[in-house]
C-alpha positions in Angstrom: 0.0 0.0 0.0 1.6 3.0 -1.0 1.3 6.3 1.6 1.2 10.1 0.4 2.2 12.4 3.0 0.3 15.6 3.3 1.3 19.3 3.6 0.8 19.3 7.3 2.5 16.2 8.2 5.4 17.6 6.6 5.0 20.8 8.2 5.2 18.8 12.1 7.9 17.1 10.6 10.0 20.0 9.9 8.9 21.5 13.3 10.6 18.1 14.5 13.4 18.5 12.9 13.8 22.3 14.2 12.9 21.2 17.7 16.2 18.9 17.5 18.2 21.8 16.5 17.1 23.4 18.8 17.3 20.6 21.7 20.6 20.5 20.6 21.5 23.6 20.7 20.6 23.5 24.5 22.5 20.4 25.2 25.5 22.0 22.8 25.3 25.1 25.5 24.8 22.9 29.1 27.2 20.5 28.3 29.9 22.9 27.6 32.2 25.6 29.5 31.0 28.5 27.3 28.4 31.2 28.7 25.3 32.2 26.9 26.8 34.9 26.1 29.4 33.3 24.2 26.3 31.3 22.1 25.3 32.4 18.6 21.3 33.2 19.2 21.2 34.2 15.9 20.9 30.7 14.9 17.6 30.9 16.3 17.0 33.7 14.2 17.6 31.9 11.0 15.4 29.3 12.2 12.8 31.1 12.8 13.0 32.9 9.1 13.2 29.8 7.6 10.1 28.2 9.2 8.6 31.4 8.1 9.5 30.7 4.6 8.2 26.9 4.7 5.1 28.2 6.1 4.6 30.1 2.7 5.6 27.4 0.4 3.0 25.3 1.7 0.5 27.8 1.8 1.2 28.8 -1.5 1.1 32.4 -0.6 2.7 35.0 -2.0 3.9 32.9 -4.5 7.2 30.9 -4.5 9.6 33.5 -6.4 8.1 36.4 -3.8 8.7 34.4 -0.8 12.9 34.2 -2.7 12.8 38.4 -2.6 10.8 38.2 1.1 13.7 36.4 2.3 16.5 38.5 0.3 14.8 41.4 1.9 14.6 39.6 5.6 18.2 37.9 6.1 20.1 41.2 6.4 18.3 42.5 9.9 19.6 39.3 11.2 22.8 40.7 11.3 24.5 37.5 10.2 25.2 38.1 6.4 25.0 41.6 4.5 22.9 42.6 1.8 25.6 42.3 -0.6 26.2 38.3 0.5 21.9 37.9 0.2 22.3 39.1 -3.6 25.4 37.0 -4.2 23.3 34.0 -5.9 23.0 36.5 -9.0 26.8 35.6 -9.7 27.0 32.4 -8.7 27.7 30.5 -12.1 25.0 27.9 -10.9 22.4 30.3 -11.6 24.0 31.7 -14.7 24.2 27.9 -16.0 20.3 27.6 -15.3 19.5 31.0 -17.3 22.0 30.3 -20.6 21.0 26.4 -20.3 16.9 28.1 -21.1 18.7 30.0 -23.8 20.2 26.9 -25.2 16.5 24.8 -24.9 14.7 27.7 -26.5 17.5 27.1 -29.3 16.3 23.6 -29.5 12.7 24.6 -30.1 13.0 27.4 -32.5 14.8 25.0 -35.0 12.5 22.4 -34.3 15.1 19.5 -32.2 13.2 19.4 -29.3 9.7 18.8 -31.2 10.8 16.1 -32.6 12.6 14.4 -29.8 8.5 14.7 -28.6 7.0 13.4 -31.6 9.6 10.4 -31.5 8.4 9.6 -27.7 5.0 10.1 -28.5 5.4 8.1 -31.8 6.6 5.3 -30.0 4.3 5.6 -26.6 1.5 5.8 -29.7 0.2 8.4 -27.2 -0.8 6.2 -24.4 0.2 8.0 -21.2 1.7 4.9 -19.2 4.4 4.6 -22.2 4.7 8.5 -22.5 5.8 8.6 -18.7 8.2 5.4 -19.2 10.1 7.0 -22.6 10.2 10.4 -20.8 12.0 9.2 -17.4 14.4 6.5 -19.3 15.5 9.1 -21.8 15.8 11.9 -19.3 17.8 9.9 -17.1 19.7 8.5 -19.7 21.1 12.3 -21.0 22.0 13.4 -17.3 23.8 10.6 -16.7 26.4 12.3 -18.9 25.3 15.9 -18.2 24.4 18.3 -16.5 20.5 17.1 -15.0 19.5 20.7 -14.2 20.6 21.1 -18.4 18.3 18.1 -18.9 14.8 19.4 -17.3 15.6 22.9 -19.0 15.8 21.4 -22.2 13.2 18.8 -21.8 10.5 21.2 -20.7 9.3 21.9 -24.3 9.9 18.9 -25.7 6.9 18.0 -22.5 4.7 20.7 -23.7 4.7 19.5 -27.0 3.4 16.1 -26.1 1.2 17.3 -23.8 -0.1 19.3 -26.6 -0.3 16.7 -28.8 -1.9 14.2 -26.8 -4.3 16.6 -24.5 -2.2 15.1 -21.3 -1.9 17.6 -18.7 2.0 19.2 -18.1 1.0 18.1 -14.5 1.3 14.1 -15.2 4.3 14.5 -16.9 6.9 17.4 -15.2 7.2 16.0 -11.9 7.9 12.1 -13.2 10.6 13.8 -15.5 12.0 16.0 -12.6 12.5 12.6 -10.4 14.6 10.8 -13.2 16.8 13.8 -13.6 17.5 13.8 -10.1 18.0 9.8 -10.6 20.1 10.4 -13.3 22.8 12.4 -10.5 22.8 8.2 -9.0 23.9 6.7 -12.5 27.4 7.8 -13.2 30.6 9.8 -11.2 30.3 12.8 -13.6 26.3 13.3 -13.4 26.4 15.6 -10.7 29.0 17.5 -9.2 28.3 15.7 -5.1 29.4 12.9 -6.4 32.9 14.8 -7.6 32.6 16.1 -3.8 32.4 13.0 -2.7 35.1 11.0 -4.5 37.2 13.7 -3.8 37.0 14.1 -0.2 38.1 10.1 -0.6 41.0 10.6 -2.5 41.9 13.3 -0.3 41.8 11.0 2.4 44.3 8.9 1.3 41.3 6.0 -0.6 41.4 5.3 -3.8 38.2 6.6 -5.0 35.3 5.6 -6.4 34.8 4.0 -10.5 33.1 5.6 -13.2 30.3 3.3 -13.0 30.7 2.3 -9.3 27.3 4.4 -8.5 25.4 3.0 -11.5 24.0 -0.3 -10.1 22.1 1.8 -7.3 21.1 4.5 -9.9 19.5 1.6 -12.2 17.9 -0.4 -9.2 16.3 3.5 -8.1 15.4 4.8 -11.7 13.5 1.3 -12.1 11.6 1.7 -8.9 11.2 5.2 -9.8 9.3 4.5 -13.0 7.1 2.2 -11.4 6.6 4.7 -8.3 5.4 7.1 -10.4 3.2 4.4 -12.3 1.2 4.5 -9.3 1.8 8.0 -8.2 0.9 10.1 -11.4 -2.7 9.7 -10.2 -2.2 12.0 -7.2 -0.5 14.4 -9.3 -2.7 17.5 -10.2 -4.3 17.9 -13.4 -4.5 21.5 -13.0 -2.4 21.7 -16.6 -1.3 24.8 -18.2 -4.5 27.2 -19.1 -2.8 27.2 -22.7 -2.9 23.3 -23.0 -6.5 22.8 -21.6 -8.4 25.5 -23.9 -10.4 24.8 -26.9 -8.6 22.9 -29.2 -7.8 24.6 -32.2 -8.5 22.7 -35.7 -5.5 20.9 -37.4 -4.8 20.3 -40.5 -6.0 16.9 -39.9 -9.2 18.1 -39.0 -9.9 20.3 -42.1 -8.3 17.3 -44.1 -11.4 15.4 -43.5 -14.5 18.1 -43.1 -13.3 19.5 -47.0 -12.4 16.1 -48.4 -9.3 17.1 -49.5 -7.9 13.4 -49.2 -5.8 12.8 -52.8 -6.0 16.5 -54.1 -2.4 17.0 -53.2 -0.2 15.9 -55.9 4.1 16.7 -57.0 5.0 16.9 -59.9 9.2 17.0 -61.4 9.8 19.4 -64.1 11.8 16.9 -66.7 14.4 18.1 -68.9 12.4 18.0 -71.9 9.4 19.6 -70.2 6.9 21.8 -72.4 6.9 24.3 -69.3 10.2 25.0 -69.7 11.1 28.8 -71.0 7.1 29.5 -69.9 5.9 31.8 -67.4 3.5 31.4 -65.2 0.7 33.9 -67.0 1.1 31.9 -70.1 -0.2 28.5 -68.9 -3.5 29.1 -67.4 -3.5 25.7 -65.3 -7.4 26.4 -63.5 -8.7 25.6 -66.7 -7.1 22.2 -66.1 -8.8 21.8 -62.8 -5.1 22.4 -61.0 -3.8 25.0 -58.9 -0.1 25.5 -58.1 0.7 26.1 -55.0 4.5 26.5 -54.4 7.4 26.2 -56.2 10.3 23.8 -54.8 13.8 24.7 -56.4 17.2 24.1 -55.6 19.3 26.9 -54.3 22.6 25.9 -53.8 22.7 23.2 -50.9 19.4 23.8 -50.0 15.9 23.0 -51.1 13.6 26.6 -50.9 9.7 27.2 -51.5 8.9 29.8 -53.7 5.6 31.4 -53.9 4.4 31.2 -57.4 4.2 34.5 -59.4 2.8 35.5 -62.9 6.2 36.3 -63.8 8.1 33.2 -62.2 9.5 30.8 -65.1 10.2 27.4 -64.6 13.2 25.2 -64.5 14.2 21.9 -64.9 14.1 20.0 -61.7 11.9 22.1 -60.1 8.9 20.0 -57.8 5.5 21.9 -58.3 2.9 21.2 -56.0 -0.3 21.0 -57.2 -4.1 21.0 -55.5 -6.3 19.0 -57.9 -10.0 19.9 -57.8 -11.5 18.1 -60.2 -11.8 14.2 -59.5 -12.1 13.1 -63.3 -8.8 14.6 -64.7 -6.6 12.0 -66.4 -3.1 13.0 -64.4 -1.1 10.8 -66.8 -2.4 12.6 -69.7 -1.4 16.1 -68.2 1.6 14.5 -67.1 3.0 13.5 -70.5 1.2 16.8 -72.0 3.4 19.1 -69.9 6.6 16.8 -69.6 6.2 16.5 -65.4 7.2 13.2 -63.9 4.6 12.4 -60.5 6.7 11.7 -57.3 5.1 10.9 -53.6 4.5 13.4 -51.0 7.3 13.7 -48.0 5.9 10.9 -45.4 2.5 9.6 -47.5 1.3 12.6 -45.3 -2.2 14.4 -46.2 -2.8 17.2 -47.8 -0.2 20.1 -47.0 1.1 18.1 -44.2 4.5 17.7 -45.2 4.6 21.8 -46.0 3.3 23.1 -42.9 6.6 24.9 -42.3 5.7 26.9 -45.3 2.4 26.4 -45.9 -0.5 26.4 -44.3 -4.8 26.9 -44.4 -7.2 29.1 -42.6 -10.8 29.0 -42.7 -12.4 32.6 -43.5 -16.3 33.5 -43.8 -17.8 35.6 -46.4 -19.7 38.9 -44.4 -22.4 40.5 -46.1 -20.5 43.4 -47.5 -17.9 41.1 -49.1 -17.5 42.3 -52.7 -16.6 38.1 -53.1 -20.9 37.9 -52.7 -22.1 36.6 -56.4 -18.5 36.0 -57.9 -17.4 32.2 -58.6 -14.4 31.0 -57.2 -12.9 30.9 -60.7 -13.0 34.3 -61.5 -12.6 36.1 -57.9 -9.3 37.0 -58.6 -8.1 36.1 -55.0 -5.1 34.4 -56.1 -3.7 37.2 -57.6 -4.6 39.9 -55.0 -3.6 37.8 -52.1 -1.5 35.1 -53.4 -3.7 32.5 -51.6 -5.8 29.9 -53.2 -9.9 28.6 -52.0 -9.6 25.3 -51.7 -12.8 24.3 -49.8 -16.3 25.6 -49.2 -18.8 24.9 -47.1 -22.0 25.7 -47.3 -24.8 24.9 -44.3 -23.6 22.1 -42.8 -22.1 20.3 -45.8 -19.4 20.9 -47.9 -19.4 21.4 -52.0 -17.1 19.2 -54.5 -19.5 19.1 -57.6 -18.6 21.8 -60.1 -16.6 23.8 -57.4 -15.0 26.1 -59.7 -18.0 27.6 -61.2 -20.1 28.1 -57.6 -20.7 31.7 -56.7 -20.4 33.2 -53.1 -23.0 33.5 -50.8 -23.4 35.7 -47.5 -22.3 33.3 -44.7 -20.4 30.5 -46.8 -17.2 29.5 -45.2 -14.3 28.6 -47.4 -10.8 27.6 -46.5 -7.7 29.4 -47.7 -4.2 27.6 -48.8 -0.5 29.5 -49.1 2.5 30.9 -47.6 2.1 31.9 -43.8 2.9 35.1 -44.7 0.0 35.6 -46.8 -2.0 34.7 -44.4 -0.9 37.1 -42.0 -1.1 39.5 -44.3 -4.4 39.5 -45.4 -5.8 39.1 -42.0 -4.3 42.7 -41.4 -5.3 44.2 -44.4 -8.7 42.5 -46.1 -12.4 43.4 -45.7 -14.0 41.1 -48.2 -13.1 38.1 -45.7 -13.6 37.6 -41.9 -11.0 34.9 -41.0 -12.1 32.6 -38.8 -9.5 29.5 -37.4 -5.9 29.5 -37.4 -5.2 25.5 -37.1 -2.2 24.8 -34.8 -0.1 23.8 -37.2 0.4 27.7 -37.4 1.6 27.9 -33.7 4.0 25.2 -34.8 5.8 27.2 -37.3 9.7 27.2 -36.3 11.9 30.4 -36.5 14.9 28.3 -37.7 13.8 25.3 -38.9 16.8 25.0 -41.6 19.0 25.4 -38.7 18.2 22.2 -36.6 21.7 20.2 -38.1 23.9 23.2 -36.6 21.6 23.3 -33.2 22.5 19.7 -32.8 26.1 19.6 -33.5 26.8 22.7 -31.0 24.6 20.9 -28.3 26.9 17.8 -29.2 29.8 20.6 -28.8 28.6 21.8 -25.2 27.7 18.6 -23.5 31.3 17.1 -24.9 33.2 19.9 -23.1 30.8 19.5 -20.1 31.4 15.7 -20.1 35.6 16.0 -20.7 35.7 18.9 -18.5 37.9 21.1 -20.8 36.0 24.1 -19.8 33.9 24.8 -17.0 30.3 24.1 -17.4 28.8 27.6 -17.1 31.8 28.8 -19.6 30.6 25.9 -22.1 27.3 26.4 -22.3 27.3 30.3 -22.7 30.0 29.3 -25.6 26.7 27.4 -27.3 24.8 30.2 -26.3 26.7 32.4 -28.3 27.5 30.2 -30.8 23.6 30.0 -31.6 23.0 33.4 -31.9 26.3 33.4 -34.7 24.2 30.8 -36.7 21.0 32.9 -36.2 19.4 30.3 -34.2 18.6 32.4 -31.6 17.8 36.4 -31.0 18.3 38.5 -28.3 14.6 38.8 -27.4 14.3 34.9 -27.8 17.4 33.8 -25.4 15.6 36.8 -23.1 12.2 35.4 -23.2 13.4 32.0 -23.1 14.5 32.1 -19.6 12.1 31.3 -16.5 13.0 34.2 -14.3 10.2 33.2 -11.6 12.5 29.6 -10.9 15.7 31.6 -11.0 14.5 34.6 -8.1 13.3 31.9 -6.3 16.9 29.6 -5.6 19.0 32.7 -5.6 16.0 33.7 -2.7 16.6 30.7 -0.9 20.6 30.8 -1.0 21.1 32.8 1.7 20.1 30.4 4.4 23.2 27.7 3.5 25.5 30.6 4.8 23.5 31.9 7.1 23.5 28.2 9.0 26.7 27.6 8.3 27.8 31.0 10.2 25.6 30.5 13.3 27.1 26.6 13.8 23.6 25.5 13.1 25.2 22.5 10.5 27.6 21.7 12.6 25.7 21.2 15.4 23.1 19.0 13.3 26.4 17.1 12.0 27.4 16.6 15.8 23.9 14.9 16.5 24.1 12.6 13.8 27.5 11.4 15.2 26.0 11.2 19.4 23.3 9.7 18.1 24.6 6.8 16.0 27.0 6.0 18.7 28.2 1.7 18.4 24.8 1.2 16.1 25.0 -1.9 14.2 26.7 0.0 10.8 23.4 -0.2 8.6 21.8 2.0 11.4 24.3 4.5 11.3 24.0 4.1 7.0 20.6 4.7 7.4 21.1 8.2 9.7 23.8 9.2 7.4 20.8 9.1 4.8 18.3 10.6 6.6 20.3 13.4 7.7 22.1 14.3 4.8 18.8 14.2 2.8 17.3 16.6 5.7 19.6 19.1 5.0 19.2 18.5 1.6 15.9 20.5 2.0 17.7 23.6 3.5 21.0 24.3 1.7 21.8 22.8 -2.0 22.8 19.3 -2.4 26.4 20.1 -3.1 26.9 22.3 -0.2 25.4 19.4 1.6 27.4 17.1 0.2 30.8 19.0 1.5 29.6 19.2 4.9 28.9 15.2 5.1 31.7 13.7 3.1 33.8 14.1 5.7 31.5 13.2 8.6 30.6 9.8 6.7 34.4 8.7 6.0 35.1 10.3 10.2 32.1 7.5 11.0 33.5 5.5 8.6 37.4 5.0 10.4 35.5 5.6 14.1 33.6 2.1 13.6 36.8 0.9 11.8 34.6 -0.3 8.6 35.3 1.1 4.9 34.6 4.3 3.8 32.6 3.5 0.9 29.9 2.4 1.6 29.2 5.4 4.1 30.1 7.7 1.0 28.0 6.2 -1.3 25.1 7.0 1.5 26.3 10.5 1.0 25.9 10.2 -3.0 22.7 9.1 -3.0 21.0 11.2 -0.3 22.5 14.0 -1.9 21.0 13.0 -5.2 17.6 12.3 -3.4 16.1 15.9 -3.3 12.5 14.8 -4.0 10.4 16.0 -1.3 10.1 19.6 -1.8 9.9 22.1 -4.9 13.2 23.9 -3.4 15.2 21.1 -2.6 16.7 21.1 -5.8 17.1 23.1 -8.9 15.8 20.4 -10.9 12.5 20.1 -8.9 12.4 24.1 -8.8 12.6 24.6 -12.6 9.1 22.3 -13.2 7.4 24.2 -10.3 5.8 27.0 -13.3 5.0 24.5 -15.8 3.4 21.9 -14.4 2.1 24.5 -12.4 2.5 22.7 -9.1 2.0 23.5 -5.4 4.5 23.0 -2.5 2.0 20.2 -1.2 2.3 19.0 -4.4 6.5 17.6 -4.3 5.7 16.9 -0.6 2.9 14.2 -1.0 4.8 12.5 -4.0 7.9 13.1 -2.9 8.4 12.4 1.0 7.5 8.6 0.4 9.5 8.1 -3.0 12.5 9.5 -0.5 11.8 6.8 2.2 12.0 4.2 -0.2 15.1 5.4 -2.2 16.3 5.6 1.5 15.2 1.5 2.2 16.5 0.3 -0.5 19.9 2.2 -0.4 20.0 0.3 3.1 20.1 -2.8 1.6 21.7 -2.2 -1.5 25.2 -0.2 -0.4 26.0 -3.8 1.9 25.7 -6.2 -0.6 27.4 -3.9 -3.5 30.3 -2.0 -1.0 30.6 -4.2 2.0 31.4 -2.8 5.0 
């Protein structure tokens, strides 16, 4: 039977844990020569603001990033750190990484990477939301095993809200499961994450010889599989309160229109050959409506590249180019035409339907005739649309049915709907500037139009770039990544406004908020005195007992101050056990290395968690429910594990 823990419990729990602190504060000052006077108080201070701020988090009031300025604002009448040293997360290269590694996501969207990473997992899930969840943890965990895991989430989070999009799943079910395995990912190799570094060097530095490269990965597998089957059973206490943009009316597709205008087999490409009757014509002197066919772009080489061209009365052709053609009229012998104008058929990109494989260039809109339309009384044939607005009607409907016979030659009434084909552009354009249509739909296709979608083969190679100097270590992480960042704006991938945009400023005022507190509690003694406790407490325990506290308590302050900064305070305090109960090191290390990594209970424990807060627009009760349980059994079966893999 599986227990969720709720706000409040949590709440008494962390009251607990403060009412140790502070019992041992009191036995720290009884049991030793020093006066009161000599006591830092301001611990209790720091406490107390900190309680305060957890109070607000689970309240969910003000919101998370205002509680991060509350406590900016709050930390300096303490007395214990300056203003200056509250405001010092804005340089940390930590939150610099997070910002560019947004920039470098965006990157991924604009040319169109991250989409299709999406629409692979959601090809091969087939859109059922039990494969979705599996695809999205094992390839997230996968990727950070090698880099960076906060990099992972930041560049994951679209390629989420395009699946959710797609399938109609809300962000909810799927942000948090992909949060966990990133944090998993920190247990599956020695570079993941950099307590692990802390870790294995405190080791070496203490004379061991360190720990593999893969020495962590048969807990991180054993965790990431229980983690995928956790959240199995979880995701149905996850909210569904999905993004407002995800859960509005659905906009039409082109799928949709596809099928209400029966436009199934109208599409058709056609190769200009070398001895072609076209060739040396322009458009004007071949009149193709009277054929029943309407060309709607022009594909010709330029150079390496394949480009669309928008047809124009002047426009001659060329050998090789690939016309596509909307065919109306269902008894035209193509053959014929085909050997008439020396054009050889080919198939459309992907057997897709009509437009589909174009929808980068292309697109439809559906548009109503108003009353004073001049278009009332004219047929389609001779309303001159094409040539005003460079679009083309490809479908009317009229009542509740839509018209095929003798299309051409029907004339406009008040009321008829029609759908529109061409460029985007167009399409903008004439909803800015025409009066004789009222456009109605844009499908989502247009949404889905990428700013750089020729520019997806350089995106990849300088993400390849970035995680290869992350993963080799040439260049420091932060250093790297701004190197892509920059390196993306060369190509044109990115723009100033985009990389600005891009970045989720809410999740990055909220950590640098909550920094403050790991020097604050480091200055007042208030870790070590938690790091004393552990060691009274565990006294001659059996050694999984004192595994097990070495856990607990390093994933306890895990909740306070970063998991790095926690994983330099107990590094040493878990080899000290370690030598003090004359056992090996490791196995108390690797305790270390996988509380650390096991910062799942609360939407500021970590980064990672903070970073999925917005979009799957969660609630602190929210990590705490999911998350406090999925901890205690990371934290079982660590207890087991680290014995029979590093014996003691």
């Amino acid at each position: 039977m599986m227990i969720f823990v709720s706000p409040n419990l949590f709440f008494d729990l962390l009251l607990g844990i403060q009412l140790i602190f502070l019992g041992q504060v009191e036995l720290f000052v009884l049991s030793s020569d020093i006066s009161d006077s000599d006591f830092d108080f301001r611990l209790l201070w720091v406490l107390g603001l900190l309680a305060a701020a957890i109070v607000m988090f689970v309240k969910n009031k003000p919101r998370m990033d205002a509680v991060g300025v509350v406590m900016i604002a709050a930390l300096p009448f303490t007395g214990i750190i300056s203003v200056e040293e509250t405001l010092i997360g804005f340089s940390d290269p930590n939150i610099v990484l997070i910002a560019v590694l947004f920039v470098m996501g965006e990157g991924l969207v604009r040319t169109g990477v991250a989409r299709n990473v999406g629409d692979w997992i959601n090809e091969k899930a087939g859109g059922n939301e039990t494969k979705l969840l599996v695809l999205l943890m094992l390839s997230v965990a996968g990727l950070g095993s090698v880099m960076s895991s906060t990099a992972i989430v930041a560049i994951f989070i679209p390629v989420v809200f395009r699946i959710c999009s797609n399938t109609g799943i809300p962000p909810s079910h799927l942000m948090m499961p992909m949060s966990f395995a990133a944090l998993i990912s920190g247990m599956l190799t020695l570079i993941s994450t950099a307590p692990n570094l802390v870790v294995n060097s405190e080791l070496i530095r203490q004379g061991e010889k360190g720990l593999g490269f893969f020495t962590i990965t048969p807990f991180g597998l054993a965790i990431l599989s229980l983690g995928v089957i956790y959240m199995l059973f979880a995701r149905k206490w996850l909210p569904s309160n999905s993004d407002k943009s995800v859960r509005k009316k659905r906009k039409p597709t082109f799928k949709d229109w596809i099928k209400k205008y029966e436009l199934t087999g109208r599409e058709y490409r056609v190769k200009i050959l070398q001895d072609s009757s076209l060739l040396g014509l322009k458009i004007n002197e071949l009149d193709l409506k009277y054929d029943g066919l309407k060309l709607l772009a022009v594909e010709r080489k330029d150079g390496n590249k394949q480009v669309f061209i928008r047809p124009s009365k002047i426009m001659d052709f060329q050998v090789d180019d690939i016309l596509f053609l909307d065919v109306r009229e269902h008894e035209i012998d193509l053959k014929s035409l085909s050997e008439k104008y020396g054009v050889e058929k080919i198939s459309l990109s992907g057997g897709k339907g009509y437009l589909t494989s174009l929808s980068q260039e292309l697109g439809m809109v559906e548009a109503i005739i108003p009353a004073e339309s001049g278009l009332v009384g004219r047929t389609i044939k001779d309303a001159r649309l094409r040539s005003e607005s460079g679009l083309t009607v490809i479908g009317l409907w009229r009542g509740n049915k839509v018209i095929l016979e003798d299309f051409l030659n029907k004339q406009f009434k008040v009321g008829d709907t029609i759908l529109i084909a061409g460029f985007w552009e167009d399409i903008k354009r004439m909803g800015k500037v025409t009066d004789e249509l009222v456009l109605l739909n844009l499908p989502v296709e247009f949404e889905e139009v990428l700013p750089a979608a020729d520019k997806a083969r350089q995106a990849i190679v300088i993400l390849g770039l970035v995680v290869l100097t992350m993963v080799t270590g040439v260049l420091p992480n932060v250093h790297a990544v701004i190197l892509g960042c920059l390196a993306m704006g060369f190509f044109r991938i990115i723009d100033m406004n985009s990389a600005y945009n891009s970045i989720s400023w809410k999740s990055l005022v909220l950590i640098v908020g909550m920094m403050p507190f790991s020097i604050a509690l480091q200055r007042t003694g208030g870790v070590e005195l938690a790091a004393d406790g552990l060691i009274n407490l565990v006294g001659e325990s059996a050694p999984w007992v004192a595994v097990a506290s070495l856990f607990f308590i390093t994933a306890v302050l895990g909740l306070f101050i970063s998991n790095t900064a926690t994983a330099v305070l107990m590094a040493p305090i878990a080899i000290a056990m370690a030598y003090d109960l004359e056992l090996s090191p490791y196995p108390f290390a690797m305790a270390v290395i996988l509380a650390a990594s096991s910062a799942f209970m609360t939407p500021v424990s970590s980064p990672v968690n903070t970073l999925v807060v917005g979009p799957g627009n969660y609630k602190f009760g929210d990590f705490v429910k999911i998350g406090v349980p999925f901890t205690i059994i990371v934290m079982i079966i660590a207890v087991f594990l680290i014995p029979l893999i590093l014996p003691f």
